[in-house]
N, CA and C of each residue as an Amber inpcrd file, in Angstrom:
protein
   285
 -49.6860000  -3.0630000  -1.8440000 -49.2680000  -2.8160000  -0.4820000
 -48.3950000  -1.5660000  -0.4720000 -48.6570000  -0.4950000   0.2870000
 -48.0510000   0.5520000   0.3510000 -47.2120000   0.7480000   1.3700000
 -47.0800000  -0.2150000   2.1030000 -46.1310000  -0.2350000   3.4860000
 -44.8860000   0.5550000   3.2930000 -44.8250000   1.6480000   4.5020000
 -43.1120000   2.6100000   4.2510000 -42.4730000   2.2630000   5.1940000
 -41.6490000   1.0110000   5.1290000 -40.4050000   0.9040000   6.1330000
 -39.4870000   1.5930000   6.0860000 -39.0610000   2.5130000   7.4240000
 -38.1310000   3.6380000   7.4260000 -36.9230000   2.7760000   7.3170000
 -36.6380000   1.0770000   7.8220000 -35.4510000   1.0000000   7.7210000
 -34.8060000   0.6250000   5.9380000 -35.8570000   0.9090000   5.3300000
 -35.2180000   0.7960000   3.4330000 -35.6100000   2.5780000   2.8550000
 -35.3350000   3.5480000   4.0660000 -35.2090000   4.8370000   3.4950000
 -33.7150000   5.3330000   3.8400000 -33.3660000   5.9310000   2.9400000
 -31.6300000   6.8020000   2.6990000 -30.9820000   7.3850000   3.7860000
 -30.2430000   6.9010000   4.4710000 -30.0130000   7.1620000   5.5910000
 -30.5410000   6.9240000   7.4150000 -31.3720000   5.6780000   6.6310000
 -32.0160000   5.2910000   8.7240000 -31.1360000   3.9740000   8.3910000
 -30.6710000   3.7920000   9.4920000 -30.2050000   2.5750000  10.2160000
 -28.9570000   1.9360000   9.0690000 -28.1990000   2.5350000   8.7930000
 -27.0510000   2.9570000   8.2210000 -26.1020000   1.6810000   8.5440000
 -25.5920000   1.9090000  10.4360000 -24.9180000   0.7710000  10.4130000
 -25.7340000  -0.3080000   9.9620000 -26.5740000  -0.7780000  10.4490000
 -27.2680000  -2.1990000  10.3830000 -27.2450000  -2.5990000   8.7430000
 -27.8640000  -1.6460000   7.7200000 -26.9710000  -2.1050000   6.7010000
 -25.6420000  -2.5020000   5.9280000 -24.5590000  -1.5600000   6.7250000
 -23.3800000  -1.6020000   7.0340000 -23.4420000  -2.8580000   7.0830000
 -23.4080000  -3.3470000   7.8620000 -22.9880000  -4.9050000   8.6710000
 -23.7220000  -5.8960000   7.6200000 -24.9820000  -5.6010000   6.7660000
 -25.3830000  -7.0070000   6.2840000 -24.3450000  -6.9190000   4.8240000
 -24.2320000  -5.7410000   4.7320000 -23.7450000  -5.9940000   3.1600000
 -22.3200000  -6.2800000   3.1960000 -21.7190000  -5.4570000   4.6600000
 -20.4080000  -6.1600000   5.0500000 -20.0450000  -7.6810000   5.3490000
 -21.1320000  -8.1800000   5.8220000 -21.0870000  -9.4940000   6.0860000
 -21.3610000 -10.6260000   4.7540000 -22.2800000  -9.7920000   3.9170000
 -22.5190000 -10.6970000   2.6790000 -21.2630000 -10.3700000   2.0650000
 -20.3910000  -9.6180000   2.0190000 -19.0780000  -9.0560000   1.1410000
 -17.9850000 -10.4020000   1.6280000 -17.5610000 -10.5730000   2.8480000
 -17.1010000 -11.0180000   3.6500000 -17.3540000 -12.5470000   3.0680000
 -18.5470000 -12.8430000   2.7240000 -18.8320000 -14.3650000   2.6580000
 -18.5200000 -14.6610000   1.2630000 -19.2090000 -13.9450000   0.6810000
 -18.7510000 -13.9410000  -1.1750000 -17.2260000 -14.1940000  -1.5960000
 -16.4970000 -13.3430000  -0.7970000 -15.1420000 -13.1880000  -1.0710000
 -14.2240000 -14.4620000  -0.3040000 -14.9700000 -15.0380000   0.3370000
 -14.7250000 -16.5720000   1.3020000 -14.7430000 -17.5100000   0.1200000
 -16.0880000 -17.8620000  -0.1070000 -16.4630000 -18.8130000  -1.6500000
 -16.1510000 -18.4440000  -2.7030000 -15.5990000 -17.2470000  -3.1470000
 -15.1030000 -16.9830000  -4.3400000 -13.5590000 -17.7200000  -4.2580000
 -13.0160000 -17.4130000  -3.3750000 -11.6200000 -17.5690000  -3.3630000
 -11.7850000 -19.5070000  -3.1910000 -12.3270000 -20.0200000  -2.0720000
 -12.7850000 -21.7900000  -1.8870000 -13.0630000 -22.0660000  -3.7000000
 -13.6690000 -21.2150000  -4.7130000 -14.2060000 -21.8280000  -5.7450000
 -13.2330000 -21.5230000  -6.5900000 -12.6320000 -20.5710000  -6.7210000
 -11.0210000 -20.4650000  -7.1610000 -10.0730000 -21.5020000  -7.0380000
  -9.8970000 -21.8310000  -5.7020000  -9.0780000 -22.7770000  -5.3400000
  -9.2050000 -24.5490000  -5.6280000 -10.5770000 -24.5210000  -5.7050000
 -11.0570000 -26.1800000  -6.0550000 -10.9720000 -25.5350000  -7.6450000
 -11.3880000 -24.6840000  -8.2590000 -10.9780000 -24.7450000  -9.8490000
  -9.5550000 -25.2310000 -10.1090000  -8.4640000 -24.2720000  -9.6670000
  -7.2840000 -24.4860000  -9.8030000  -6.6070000 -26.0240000  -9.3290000
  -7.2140000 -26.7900000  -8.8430000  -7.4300000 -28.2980000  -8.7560000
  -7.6730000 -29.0930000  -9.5900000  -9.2330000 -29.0300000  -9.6790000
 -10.1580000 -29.8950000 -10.3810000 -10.2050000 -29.4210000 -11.4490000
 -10.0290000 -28.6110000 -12.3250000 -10.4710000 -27.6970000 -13.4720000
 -11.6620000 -27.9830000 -13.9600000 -13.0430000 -28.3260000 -12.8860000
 -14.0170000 -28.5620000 -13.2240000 -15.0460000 -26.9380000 -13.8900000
 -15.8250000 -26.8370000 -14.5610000 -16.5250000 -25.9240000 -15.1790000
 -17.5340000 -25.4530000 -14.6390000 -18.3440000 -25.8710000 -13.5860000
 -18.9870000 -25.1390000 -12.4880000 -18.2170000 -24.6300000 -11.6790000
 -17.2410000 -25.0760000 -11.0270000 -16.2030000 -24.0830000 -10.5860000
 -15.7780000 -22.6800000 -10.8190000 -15.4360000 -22.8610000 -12.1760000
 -15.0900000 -21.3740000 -12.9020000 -16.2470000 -20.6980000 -12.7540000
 -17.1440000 -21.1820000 -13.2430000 -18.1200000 -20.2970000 -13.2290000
 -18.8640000 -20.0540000 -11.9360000 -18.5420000 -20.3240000 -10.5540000
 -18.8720000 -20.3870000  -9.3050000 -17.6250000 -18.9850000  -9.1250000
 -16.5150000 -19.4780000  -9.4310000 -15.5910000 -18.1410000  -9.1700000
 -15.6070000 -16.5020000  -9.8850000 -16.7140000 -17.1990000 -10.8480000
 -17.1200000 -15.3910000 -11.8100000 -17.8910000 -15.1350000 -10.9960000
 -19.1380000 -15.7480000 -10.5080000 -20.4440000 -14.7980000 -10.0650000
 -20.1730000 -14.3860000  -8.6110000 -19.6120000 -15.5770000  -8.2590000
 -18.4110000 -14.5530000  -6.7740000 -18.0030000 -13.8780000  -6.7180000
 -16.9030000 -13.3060000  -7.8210000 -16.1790000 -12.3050000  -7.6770000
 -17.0250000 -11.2480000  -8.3120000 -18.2470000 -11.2590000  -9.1990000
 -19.0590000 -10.0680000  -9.4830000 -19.8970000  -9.8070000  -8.1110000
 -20.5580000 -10.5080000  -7.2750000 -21.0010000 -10.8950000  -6.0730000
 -20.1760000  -9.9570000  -5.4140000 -19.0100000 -10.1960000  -5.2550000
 -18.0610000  -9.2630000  -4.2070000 -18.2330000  -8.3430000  -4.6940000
 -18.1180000  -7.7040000  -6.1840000 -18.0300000  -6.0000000  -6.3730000
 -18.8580000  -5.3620000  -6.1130000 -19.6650000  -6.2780000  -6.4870000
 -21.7280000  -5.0940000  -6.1410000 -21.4610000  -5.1560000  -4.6220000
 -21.0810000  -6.0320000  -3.8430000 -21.5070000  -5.9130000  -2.1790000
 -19.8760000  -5.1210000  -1.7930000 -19.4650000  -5.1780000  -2.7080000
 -18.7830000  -3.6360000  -2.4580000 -19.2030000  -2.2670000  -2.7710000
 -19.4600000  -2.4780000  -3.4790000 -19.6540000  -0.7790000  -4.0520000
 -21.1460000  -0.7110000  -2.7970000 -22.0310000  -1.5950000  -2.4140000
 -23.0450000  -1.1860000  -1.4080000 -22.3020000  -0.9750000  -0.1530000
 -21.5010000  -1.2650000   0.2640000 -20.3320000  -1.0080000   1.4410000
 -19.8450000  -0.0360000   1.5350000 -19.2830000   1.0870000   0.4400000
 -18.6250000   1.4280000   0.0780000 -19.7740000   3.1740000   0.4990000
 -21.4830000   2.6720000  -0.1270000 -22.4360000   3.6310000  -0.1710000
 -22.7500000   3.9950000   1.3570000 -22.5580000   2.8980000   1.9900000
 -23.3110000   3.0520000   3.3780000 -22.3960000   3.8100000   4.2410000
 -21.0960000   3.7320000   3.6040000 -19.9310000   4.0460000   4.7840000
 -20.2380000   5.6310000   4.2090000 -19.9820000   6.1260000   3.4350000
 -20.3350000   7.0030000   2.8220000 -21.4960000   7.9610000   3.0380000
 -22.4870000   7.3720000   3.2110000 -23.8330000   8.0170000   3.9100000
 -23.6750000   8.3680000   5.5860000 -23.1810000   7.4680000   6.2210000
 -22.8210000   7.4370000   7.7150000 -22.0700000   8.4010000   7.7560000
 -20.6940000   8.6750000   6.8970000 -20.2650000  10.1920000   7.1050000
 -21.0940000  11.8760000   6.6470000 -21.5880000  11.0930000   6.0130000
 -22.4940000  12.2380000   5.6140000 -23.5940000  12.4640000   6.7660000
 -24.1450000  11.5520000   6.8870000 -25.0390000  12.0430000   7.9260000
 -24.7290000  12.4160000   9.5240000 -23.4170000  12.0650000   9.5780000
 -22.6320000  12.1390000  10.7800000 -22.6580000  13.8730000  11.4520000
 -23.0130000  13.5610000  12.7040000 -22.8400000  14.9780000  13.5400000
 -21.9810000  15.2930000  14.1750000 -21.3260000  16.2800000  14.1840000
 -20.4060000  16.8820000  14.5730000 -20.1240000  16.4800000  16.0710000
 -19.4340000  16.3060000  16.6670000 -19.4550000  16.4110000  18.8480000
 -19.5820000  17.8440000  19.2490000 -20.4530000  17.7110000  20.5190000
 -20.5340000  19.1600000  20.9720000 -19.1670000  19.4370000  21.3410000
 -19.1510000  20.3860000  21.6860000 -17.4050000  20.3850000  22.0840000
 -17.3820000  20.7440000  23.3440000 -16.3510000  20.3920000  24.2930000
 -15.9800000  19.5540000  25.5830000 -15.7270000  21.1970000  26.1570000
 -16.3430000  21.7580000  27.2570000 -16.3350000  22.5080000  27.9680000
 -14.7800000  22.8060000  28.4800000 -14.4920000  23.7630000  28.6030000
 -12.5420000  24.2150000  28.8600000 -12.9820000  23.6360000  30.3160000
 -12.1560000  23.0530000  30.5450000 -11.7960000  22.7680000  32.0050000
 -10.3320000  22.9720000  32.2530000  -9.9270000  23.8110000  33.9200000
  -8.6470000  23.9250000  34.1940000  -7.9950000  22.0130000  34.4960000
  -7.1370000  22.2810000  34.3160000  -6.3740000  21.2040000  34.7280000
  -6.1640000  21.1070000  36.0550000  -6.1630000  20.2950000  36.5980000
  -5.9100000  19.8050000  38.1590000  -4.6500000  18.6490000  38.8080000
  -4.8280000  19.0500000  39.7680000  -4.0320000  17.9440000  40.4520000
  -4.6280000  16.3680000  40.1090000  -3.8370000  15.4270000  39.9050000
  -4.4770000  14.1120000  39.7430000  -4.5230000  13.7220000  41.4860000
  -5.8440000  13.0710000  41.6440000  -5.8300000  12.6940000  43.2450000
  -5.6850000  11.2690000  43.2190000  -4.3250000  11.0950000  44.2110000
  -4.0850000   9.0800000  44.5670000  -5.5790000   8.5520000  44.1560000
  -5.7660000   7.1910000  44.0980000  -6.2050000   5.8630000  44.5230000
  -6.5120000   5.4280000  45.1580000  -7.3480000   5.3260000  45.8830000
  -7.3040000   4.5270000  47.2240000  -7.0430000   3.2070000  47.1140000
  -6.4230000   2.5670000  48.2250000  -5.9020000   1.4070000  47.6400000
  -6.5630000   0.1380000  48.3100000
């Protein structure tokens, strides 16, 4: 299958990845810390090891967070710039 989805090419739809990898970052770092916290309890051994692949979980969906924000400035355009206008009187409200 040769299918080219533009939204898994370098730079289209930027935020929208933004947001999933922000949101998977967000959740990882939720259950890492919940699996931390029932370790430091229970000192059960799926635990611990629920709190490693979490917290490796969080770094990769960081460092992809980290790419996207990164690309968005890069690909970012400048603003046209705002025509000189004189300053004026401010006019009331009607009330």
């Amino acid at each position: 299958m040769t299918t080219r989805l533009t939204v898994l090419q370098c730079g289209n739809c930027e935020p929208l990845k933004l947001g999933v990898h922000a949101g998977a970052l967000g959740l990882s770092v939720l259950c890492g810390l919940y699996n931390a916290a029932a370790w430091l309890s229970r000192r059960e051994t799926h635990l611990a090891v629920n709190t490693v692949l979490y917290t490796a979980l969080s770094i990769w969906e960081q460092q992809h967070v980290a790419h996207h924000l990164a690309e968005m400035r890069r690909t970012e355009q400048p603003l046209p710039a705002v025509a000189d206008v004189e300053a004026s009187e401010p006019q009331p409200i009607a009330a």
